[in-house]
C-alpha positions as CSV (number, residue, x, y, z in Angstrom):
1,X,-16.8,82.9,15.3
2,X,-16.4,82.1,11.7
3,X,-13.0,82.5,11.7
4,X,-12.3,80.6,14.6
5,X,-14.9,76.9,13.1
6,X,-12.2,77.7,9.7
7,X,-9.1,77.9,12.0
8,X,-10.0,74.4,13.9
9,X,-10.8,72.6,10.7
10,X,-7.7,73.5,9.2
11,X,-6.0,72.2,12.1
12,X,-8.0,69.0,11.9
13,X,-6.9,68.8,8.5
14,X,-3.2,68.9,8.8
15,X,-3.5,66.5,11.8
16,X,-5.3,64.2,9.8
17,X,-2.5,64.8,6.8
18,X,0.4,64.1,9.1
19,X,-0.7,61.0,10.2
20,X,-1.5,60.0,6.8
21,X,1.8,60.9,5.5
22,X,3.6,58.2,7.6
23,X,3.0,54.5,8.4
24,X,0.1,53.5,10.5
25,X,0.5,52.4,14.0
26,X,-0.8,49.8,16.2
27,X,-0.8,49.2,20.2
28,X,2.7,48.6,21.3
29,X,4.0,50.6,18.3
30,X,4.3,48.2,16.0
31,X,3.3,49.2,11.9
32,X,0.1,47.9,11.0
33,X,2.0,47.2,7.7
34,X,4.7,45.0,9.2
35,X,1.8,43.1,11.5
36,X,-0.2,42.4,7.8
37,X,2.7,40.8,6.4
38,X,3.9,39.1,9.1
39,X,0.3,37.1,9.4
40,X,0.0,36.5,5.5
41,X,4.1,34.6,6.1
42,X,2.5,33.0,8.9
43,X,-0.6,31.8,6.9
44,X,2.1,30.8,3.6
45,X,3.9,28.6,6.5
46,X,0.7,26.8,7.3
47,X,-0.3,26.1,4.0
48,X,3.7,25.2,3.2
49,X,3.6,22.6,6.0
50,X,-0.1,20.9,5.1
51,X,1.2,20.6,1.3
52,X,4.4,19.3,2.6
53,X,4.9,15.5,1.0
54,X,4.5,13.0,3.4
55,X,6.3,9.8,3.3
56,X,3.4,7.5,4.1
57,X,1.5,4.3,3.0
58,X,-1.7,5.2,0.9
59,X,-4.6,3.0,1.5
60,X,-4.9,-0.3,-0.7
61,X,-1.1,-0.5,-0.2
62,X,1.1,-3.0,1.5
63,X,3.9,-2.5,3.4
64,X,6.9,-4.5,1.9
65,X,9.9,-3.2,4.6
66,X,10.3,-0.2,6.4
67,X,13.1,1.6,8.8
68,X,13.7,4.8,10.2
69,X,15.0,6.1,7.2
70,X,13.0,4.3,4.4
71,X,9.4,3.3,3.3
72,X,9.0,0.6,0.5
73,X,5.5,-0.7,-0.2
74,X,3.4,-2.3,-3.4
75,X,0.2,-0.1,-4.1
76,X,-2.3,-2.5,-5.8
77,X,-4.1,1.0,-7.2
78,X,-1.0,1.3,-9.9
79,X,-0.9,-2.5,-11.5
80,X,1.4,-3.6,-8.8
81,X,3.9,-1.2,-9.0
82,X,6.4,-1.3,-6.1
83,X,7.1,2.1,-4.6
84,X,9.7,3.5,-2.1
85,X,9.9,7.7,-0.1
86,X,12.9,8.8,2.0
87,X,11.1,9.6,5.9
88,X,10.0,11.9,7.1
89,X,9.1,13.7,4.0
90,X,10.7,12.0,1.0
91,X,9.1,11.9,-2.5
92,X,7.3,9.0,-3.6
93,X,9.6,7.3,-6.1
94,X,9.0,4.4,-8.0
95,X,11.2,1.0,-7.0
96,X,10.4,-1.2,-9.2
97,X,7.7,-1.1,-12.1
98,X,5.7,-4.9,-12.7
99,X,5.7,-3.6,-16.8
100,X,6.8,-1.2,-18.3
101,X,5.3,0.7,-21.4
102,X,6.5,-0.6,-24.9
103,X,7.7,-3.6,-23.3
104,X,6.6,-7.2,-23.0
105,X,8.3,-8.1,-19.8
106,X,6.4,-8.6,-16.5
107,X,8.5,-8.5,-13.2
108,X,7.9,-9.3,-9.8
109,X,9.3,-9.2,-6.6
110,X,10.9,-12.0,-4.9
111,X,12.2,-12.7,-1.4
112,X,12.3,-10.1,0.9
113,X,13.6,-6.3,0.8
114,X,16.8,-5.5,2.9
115,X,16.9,-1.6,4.0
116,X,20.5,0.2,4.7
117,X,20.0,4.4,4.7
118,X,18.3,5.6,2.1
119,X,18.8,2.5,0.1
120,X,16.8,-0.8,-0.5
121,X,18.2,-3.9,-2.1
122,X,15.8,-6.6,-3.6
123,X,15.7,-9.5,-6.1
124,X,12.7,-9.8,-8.4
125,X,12.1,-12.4,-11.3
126,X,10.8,-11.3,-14.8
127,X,9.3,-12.6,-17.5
128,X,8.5,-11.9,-21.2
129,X,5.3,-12.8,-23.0
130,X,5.2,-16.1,-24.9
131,X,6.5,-15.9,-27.9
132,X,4.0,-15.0,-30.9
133,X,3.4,-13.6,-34.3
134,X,2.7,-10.2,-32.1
135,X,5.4,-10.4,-29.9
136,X,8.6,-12.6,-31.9
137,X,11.5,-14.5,-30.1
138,X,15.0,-13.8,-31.5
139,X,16.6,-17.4,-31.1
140,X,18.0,-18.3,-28.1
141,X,16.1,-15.4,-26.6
142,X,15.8,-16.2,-22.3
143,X,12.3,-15.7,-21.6
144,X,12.7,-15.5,-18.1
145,X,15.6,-14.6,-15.4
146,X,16.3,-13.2,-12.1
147,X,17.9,-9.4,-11.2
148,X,19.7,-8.7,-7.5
149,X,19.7,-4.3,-7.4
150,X,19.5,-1.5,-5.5
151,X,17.6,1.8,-5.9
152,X,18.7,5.1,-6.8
153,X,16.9,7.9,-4.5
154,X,16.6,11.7,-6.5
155,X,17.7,9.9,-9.3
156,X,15.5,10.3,-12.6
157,X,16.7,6.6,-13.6
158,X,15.5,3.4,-12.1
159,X,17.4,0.9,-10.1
160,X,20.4,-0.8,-11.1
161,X,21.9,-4.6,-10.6
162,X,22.8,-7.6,-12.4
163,X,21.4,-11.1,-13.6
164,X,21.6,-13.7,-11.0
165,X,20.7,-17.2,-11.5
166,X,17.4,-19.1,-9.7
167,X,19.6,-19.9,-6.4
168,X,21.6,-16.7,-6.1
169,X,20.0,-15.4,-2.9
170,X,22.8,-14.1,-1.4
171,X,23.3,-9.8,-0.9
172,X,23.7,-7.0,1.1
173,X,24.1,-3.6,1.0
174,X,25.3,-0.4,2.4
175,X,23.5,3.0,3.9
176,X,25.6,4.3,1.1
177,X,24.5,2.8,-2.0
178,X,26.9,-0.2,-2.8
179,X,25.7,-3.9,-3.4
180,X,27.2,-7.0,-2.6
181,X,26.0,-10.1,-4.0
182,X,27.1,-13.7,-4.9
183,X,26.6,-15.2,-8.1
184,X,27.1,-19.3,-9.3
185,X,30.0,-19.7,-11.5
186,X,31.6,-22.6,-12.6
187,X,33.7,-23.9,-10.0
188,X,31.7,-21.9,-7.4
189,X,31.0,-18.2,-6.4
190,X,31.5,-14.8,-7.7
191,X,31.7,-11.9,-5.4
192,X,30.7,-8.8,-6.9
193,X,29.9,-5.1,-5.9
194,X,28.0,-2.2,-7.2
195,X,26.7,1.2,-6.9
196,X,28.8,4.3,-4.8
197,X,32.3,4.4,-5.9
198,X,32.0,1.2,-7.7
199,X,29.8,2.5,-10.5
200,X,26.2,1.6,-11.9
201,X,27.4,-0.7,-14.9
202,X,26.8,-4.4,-14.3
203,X,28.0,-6.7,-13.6
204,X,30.1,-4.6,-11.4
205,X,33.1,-5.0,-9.6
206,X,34.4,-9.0,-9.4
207,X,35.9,-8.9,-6.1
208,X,36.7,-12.8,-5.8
209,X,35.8,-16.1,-7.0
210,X,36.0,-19.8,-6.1
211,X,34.9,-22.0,-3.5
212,X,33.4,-18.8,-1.4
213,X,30.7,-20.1,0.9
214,X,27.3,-17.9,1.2
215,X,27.0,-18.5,4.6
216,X,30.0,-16.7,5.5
217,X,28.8,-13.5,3.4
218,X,28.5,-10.5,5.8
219,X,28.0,-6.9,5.1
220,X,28.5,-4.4,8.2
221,X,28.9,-1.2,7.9
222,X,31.2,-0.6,5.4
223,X,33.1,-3.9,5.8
224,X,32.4,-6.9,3.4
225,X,33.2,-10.1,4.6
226,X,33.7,-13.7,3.8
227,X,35.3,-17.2,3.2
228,X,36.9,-18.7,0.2
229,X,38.0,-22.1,0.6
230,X,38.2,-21.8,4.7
231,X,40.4,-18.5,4.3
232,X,39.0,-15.2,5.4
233,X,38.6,-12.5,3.9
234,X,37.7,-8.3,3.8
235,X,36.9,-5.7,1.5
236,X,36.1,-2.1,1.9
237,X,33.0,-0.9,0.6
238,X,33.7,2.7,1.0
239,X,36.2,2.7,-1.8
């Protein structure tokens, strides 16, 4: 009888060691292995999607313009700094900052935004501080003016434009990136573009001057339009 208990424990034994040798099973054959990794990707999913950034207004902030493509809003938690994210699930970037660090120049935004794509055109007036023994005037300094520009989404600069006088109220824009704006010179308007394959350095591209009337400024699609002296006119904004 002896023999026989030692015989059926070594059995069990190398059953045991066979089935420990290989990779464990569950119902339906599947590795337990494969089912263990296969719920810890699952969980990493979840936890990928609720960390996700989500292009949304944060409370305290108001809503400036908005499309299906593009969010632009002023949060009164960051000193009034204008902010813009890409939908769905665009990064927060900043559009426009009211001052900026080392400098004595306020800005604020004027008029309304205008949204094309990704991309938001704007006109804000700045202002430095008053001159003082702390903060000195170079003569002639302007202590005051008024910018027309665009942002630049992904980018690690800020937006880029051009000086326009008190009355220039006139731009556009395209979903890719260019601006179109009018600006009073003597003897009337000047037309100029910016931004896709027109470049980032103002004052841009002078497209045309003279008596051009800012009523007849039109920007659709890629198409510029408008009317110098009566006579109309195109340009491609596409390049």
């Amino acid at each position: 009888m002896r023999k026989i208990g030692c015989v059926v424990v070594a059995v069990a034994l190398v059953a045991v060691g066979a089935l420990a040798s290989g990779p464990a099973f569950a119902a339906k054959g599947k590795p337990v292995g494969h089912l263990v990794v296969a719920a810890k990707a699952k969980r990493a999913g979840h936890v990928a999607r609720r960390h996700r950034p989500r292009c949304r207004v944060p409370s305290r902030a108001k809503v400036l313009a908005k499309s299906r493509r593009l969010l632009v809003y002023q949060d009164n938690n960051f000193e009034d700094v204008y902010f813009f994210c890409v939908r769905p699930n665009g990064r927060t970037e900043t559009l426009l900052a009211s001052e900026v660090e080392f400098q004595t120049t306020h800005s604020k935004l004027v008029g309304g935004v205008r949204l094309a794509g990704r991309y938001a055109a704007f006109r804000y007036r700045w202002e430095r501080a008053p001159c003082s023994q702390a903060y000195p005037c170079a003569p002639g300094e302007q202590l005051q003016g008024y910018y027309v520009a665009i942002n630049r989404p992904g980018l690690p600069y800020g937006p880029v434009g051009d000086s326009v006088g008190e009355n220039d109220t006139t731009f556009g824009l395209t979903a890719g990136g260019v601006l179109a704006w009018l600006k009073a010179v003597p003897g009337g308007e000047e037309l100029h573009v910016l931004g896709g394959p027109f470049g980032t350095q103002a004052p841009g591209l002078a497209v045309d001057s003279g008596a051009i009337d800012p009523a007849s400024f039109s920007v659709q699609g890629t198409t510029l339009s408008w009317t110098n002296a009566g006579t109309p006119k195109t340009f491609s904004l596409s390049g």
